[in-house]
C-alpha positions in Angstrom: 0.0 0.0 0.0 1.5 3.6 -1.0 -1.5 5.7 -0.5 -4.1 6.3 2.6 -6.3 9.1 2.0 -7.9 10.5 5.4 -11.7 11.4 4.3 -14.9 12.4 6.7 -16.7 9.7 7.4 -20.2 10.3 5.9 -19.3 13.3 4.2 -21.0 13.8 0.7 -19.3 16.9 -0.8 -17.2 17.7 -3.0 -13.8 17.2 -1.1 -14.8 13.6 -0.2 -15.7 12.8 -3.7 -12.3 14.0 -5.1 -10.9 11.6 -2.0 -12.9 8.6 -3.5 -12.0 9.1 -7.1 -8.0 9.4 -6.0 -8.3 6.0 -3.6 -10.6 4.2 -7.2 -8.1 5.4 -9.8 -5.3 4.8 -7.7 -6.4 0.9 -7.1 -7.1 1.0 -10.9 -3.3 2.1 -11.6 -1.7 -0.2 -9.5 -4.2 -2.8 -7.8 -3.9 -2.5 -4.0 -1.9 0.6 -3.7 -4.6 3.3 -2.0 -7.1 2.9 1.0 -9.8 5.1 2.4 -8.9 5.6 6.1 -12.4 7.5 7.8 -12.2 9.9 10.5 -13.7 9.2 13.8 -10.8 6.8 13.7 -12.2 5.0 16.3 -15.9 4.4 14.6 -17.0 1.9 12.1 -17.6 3.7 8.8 -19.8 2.5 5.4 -18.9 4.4 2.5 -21.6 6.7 1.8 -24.3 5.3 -0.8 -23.5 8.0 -3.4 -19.9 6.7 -3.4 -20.3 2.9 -3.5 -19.8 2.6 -7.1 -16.0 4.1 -6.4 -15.3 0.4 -4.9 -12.7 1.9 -2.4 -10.8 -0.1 -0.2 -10.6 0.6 3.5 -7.8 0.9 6.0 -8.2 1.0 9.6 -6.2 3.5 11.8 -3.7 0.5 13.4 -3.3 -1.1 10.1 -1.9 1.8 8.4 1.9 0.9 7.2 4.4 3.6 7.9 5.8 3.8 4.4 2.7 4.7 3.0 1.9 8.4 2.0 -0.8 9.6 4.4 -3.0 12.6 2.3 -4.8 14.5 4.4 -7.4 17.1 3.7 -6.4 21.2 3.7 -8.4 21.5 6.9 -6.8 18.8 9.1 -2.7 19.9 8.7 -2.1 19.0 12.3 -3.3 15.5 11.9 0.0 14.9 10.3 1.3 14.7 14.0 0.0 11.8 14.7 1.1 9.7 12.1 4.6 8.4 11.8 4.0 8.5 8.0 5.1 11.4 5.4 2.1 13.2 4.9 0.5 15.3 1.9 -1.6 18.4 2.2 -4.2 18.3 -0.6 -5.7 21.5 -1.2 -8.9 20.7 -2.1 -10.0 24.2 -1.2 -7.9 27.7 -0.5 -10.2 29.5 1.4 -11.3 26.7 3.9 -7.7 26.7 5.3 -7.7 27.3 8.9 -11.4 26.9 9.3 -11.0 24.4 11.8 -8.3 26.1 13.6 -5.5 24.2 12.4 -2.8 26.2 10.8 0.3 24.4 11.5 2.1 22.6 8.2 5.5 21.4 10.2 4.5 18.4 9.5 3.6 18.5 6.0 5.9 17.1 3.3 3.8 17.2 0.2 1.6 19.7 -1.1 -0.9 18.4 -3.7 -2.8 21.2 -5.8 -6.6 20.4 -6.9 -6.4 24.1 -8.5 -4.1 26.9 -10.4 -5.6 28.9 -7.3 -4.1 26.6 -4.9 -0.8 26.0 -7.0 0.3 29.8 -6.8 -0.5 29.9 -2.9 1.7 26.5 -1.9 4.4 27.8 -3.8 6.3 29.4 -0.9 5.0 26.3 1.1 7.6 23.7 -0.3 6.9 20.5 -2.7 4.2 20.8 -4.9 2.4 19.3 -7.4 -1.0 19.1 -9.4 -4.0 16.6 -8.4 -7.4 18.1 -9.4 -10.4 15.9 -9.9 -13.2 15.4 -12.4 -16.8 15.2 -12.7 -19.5 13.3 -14.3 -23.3 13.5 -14.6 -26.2 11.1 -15.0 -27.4 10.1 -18.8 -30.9 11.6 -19.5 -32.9 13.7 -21.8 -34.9 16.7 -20.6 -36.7 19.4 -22.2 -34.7 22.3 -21.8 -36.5 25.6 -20.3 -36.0 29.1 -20.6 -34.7 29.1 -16.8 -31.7 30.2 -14.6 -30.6 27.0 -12.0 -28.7 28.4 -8.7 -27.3 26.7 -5.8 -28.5 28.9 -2.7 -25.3 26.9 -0.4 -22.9 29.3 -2.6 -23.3 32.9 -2.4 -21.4 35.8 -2.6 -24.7 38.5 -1.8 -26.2 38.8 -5.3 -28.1 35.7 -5.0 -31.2 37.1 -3.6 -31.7 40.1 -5.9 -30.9 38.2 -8.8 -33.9 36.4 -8.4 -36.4 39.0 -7.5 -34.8 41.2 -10.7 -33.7 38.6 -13.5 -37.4 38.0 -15.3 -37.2 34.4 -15.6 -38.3 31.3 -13.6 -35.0 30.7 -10.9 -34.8 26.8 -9.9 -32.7 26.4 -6.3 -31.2 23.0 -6.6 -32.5 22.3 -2.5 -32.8 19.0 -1.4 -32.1 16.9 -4.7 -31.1 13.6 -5.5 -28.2 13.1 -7.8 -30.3 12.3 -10.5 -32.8 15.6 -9.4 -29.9 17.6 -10.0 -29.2 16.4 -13.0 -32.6 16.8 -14.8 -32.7 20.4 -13.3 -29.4 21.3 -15.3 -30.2 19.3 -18.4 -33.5 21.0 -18.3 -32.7 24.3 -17.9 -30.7 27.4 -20.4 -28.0 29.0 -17.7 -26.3 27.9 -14.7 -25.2 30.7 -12.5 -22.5 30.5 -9.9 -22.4 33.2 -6.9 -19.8 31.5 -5.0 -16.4 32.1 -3.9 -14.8 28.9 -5.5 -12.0 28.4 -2.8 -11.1 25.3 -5.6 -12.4 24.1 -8.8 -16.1 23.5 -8.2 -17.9 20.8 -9.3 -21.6 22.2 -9.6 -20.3 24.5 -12.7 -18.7 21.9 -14.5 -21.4 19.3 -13.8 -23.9 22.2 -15.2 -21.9 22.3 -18.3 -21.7 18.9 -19.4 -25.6 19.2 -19.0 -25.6 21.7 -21.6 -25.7 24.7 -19.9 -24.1 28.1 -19.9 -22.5 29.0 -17.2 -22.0 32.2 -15.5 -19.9 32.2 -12.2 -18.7 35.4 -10.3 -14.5 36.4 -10.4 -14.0 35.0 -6.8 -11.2 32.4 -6.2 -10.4 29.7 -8.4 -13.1 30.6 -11.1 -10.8 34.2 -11.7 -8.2 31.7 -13.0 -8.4 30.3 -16.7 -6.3 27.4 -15.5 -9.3 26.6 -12.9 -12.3 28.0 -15.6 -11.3 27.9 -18.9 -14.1 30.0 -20.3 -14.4 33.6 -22.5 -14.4 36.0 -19.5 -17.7 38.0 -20.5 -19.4 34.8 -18.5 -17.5 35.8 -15.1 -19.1 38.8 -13.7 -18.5 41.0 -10.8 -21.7 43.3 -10.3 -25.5 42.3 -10.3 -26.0 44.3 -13.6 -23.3 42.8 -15.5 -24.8 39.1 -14.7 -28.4 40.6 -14.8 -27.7 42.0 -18.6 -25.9 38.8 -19.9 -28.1 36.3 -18.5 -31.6 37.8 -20.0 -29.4 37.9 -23.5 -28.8 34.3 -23.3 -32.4 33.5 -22.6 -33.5 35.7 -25.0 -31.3 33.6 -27.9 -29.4 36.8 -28.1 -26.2 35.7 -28.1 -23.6 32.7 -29.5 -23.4 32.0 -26.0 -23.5 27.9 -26.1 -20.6 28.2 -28.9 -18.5 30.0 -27.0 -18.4 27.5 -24.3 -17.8 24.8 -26.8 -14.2 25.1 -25.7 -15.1 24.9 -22.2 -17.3 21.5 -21.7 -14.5 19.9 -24.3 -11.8 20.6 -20.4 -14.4 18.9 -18.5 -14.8 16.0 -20.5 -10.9 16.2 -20.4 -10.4 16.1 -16.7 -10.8 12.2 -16.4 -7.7 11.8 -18.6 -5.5 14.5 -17.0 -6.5 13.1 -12.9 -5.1 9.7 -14.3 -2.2 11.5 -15.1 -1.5 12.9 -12.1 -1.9 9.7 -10.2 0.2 8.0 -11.7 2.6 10.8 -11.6 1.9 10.6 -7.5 2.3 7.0 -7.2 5.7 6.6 -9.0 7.1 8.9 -6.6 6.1 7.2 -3.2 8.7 4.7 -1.9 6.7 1.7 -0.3 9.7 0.3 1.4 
């Protein structure tokens, strides 16, 4: 075993997805090389429904061998101290550094980059390199509506009078199933973002493999064209600017679904390039 990747037990978010796709492709590389170690150590975990089809393994706290690469989380650095193991720092996020009051990287060997956001601010930090993630949706066919989808969990303050201003039916995606969220994007025009994207987020991509266009503010990773690589007259800053583009694009005013051609083509890249990075991780961990 080379790889144990500390995840939340029960956590369905983005960060523990990205944890469960590294542990699956990992395995797939090299058979046997990753495990899932779930925190309360001391609890029994199941992996979470939405993750079963990832087939990870799992590693228990005292079965953990020393040579093997411990990857922790951005908000747990000071776990490191209590493993004998070289441990890795993946920044799954920037901004949710220190939200759980541990700041201290002593301990930290590795930092591993899911973004262009997070590459620039490891850089004075020490070893680095790039492990994003990737995204997928369900298969389905849906009549696609003149209608803006928004996720009211991410929001920067124009959420609220967006919707009360814009003109068109808003759908919050609130309290859907995988496949709810799904059908909402594939039926619906324009996807707006009003979040801070402390990493690459997954709901924008997701919305653009549904078809889609996608509008996200200039906040974090989606300011980068490494993280968002997408015409910048879709990333707005003001409640006018979005207000103006998004009733063009509902209106059929615009070549808007063209432009993003380029876009949903990175997406459906990612897959490739995490595979890449993987590998790239795994041939430089020493199991003995």
């Amino acid at each position: 075993m080379k790889l144990v990747v500390v995840c939340p037990g029960g956590a369905v978010t983005g960060g523990p997805e990205a944890m469960h796709q590294l542990v699956s492709t990992a395995n797939l590389e090299e058979p046997g090389s990753a495990a899932i170690l779930y925190w309360p150590f001391n609890k029994n975990h199941d992996t979470p429904l939405a993750y079963k089809h990832y087939g990870v393994a799992q590693v228990r706290r005292d079965d953990v061998p020393q040579s093997a690469l411990v990857v922790l989380p951005e908000i747990w650095p000071e776990m490191a101290h209590t493993f004998p193991n070289r441990c890795a720092l993946w920044w799954l996020s920037v901004d949710n550094f220190g939200t759980h009051g541990q700041r201290n990287i002593d301990r930290i060997s590795l930092h591993l980059c899911q973004s262009e956001y997070a590459w620039q601010h490891v850089e004075p930090m020490g070893e680095r390199m790039m492990l994003t993630d990737w995204v997928s949706i369900e298969n389905g066919n849906t009549q696609r509506l003149p209608r803006v989808v928004v996720n009211p969990a991410k929001d920067a303050g124009l959420l609220r009078p967006f919707q009360e201003t814009v003109g068109c039916e808003v759908l919050e995606l609130v309290g859907l199933s995988r496949y709810g969220v799904t059908s909402a994007l594939r039926g619906s025009t324009v996807y707006v973002d009003f979040g801070h994207h402390p990493g690459r987020d997954r709901l924008p991509r997701e919305a653009a493999l549904a078809g889609c266009i996608v509008f996200t503010t200039r906040h974090g990773a989606a300011n980068f064209h490494e993280d968002m690589p997408m015409p910048f007259w879709f990333k707005f800053k003001t409640l006018d600017e979005v207000l103006e583009k998004v009733r063009l694009v509902i209106g059929g005013k615009t070549t808007a679904r063209q432009q993003q051609d380029k876009y949903r083509a990175w997406v459906l890249e990612q897959r490739m390039w995490f595979e890449s990075e993987v590998r790239a991780l795994l041939s430089r961990i020493d199991p003995s």
